[in-house]
C-alpha positions, 0 to 999 in steps of 0.5 A: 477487459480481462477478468481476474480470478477472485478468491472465493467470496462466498465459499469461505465460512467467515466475513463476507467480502465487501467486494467481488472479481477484479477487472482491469479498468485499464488493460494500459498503464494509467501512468507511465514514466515521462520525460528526462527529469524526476519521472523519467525511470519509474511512475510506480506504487500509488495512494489515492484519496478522495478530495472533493469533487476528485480522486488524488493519486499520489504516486512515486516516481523515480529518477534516472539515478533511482532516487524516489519522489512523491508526485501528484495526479488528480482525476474526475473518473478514476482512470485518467489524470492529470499530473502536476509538473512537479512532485509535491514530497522530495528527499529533504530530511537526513534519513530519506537522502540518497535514496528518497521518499517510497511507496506512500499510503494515504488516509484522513482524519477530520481535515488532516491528511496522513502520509505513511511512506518509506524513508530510504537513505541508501543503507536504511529503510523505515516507516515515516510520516508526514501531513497536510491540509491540501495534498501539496504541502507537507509537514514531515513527523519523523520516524514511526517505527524505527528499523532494527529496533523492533520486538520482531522486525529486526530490519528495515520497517515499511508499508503502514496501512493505518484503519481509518478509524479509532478501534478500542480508543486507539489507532491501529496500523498494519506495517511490514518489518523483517524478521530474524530469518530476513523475511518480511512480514505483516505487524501491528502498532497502535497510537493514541495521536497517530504520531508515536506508535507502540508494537502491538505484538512480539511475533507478526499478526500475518506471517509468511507461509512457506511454500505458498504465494506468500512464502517471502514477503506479506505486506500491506496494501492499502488502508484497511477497510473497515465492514460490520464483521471485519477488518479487510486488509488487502495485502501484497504477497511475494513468493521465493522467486519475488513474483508479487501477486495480490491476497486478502485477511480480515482481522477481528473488528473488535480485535485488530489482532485476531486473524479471522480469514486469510485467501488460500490463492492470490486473487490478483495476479502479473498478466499483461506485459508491462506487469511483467517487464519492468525494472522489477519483473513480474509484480503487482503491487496494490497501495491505493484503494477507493470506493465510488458509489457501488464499485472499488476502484484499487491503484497498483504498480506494475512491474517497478514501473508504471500505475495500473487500476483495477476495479470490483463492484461492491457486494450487497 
């Protein structure tokens, strides 16, 4: 099992993680494309929930033709899952025809699932949402934040990591739009009933630095973890040459707008083949985050192609 470099969890003055080194718990993919139908080209990009006695994937697969849908996996120890024989979220609505339905993120309120997810009908991509009671069935809510409409995000919106809970009487969510200079960014919207949401702020809330690992794209994983000093928000970082690689920024508890903390070096990085061979070379691409007892275990996407887990014990 390989070891990965972390970030220096202890040696930055600030908040102090709330997880230690990654490993693989998997040095294979945990999912792989199958057959010749709806998962034959790319099983990629995962969230994860807890659901009972279980750890539900919801993953994206996508066609030969390239066109995206949501399947579903279950799984009592985290590392192998059964799939379902059909996908449980495909492209219906005008806004994700074409292209289909990307990159979900899950979290619960009360006995409601919220699915954020990318819409992407060929020409545009947006941020949408939909929920359910079961993880099967889904009511679609339309749009959160529309692309080209945004006080910074002049393009297409994506990736929304919503803190799993009410901060100041609000809902918050981390989300990826693009600025004038077309590069992607990390923003901030809040809510007061999870379906309509306000930008936050006129500039992003974790820009892109240049010349560094993040320098192209900053982007949110999954839903934030909440600790007693912080906001953890681990995020996919590209840089000018689209390698992806996994980082870290902790934003204020009381203030989700106020960076406190931000990795100086990605701590997650492409190192097996199938990480760097795919339909997009070179990517790792963490959506999907769980804690069990005294470990995390974190869900990612290897190359455009496949589900890869890492896992990291639980600090004191």
């Amino acid at each position: 099992m390989l070891l990965v470099t972390a970030l220096s969890v202890v040696a930055f003055a600030g908040p102090t993680l709330p997880f230690g080194k990654w490993t693989r718990a998997s040095i294979a993919p945990i999912l792989s494309p199958q057959g010749k139908g709806w998962e034959s080209a790319g099983t990629f990009n995962p969230a994860v929930i807890q659901a009972g006695d279980k750890i539900v994937m919801l993953y994206r697969a996508q066609d030969a033709k390239g066109v995206s849908r949501l399947g579903y996996a279950d799984s009592s120890d985290g590392v192998h899952f059964t799939r379902r024989l059909e996908p449980v979220f495909s492209p219906e609505a005008d806004y994700e025809k074409g292209g289909g339905v990307e990159d979900p993120r899950l979290v619960r309120f009360g006995d409601t699932y919220y699915l954020t997810y990318t819409a992407y009908n060929t020409k545009d991509a947006q941020l949408c949402l939909a929920t359910s009671r079961d993880l099967i069935h889904w009511d679609r809510k339309g749009g959160l934040l529309p692309a080209y409409k945004g006080n910074w995000n002049t393009g297409w919106t994506k990736s929304g990591a919503i803190v799993p809970e009410k901060i100041d009487g609000k809902y918050w969510m981390y989300f990826l739009g693009t600025t004038p200079d077309k590069n992607d960014q990390t923003g901030l919207a809040y809510s007061s009933d999870l379906i309509h949401w306000t930008e936050a702020t006129k500039t992003p809330v974790l820009p892109r630095r240049p010349g560094q690992f993040d320098s192209r794209v900053v982007e949110p994983g999954p839903p934030p973890i909440l600790t007693p000093e912080g906001i953890v928000l681990i995020y996919n970082a590209a840089d000018d040459k689209l390698v992806y690689r996994t980082a870290v920024a902790v934003f204020d508890r009381k203030d989700p707008t106020k960076l406190l903390y931000r990795s100086d070096e990605p701590f997650f990085y492409p190192q097996e083949e199938w990480e760097k061979v795919g339909q997009v070379p070179n990517v790792v691409f963490v959506e999907g985050m769980i804690q069990q007892g005294n470990r995390f275990l974190f869900y990612y996407g290897g190359a455009d192609k496949y589900v890869g887990v890492a896992e990291a014990r639980k600090t004191p």
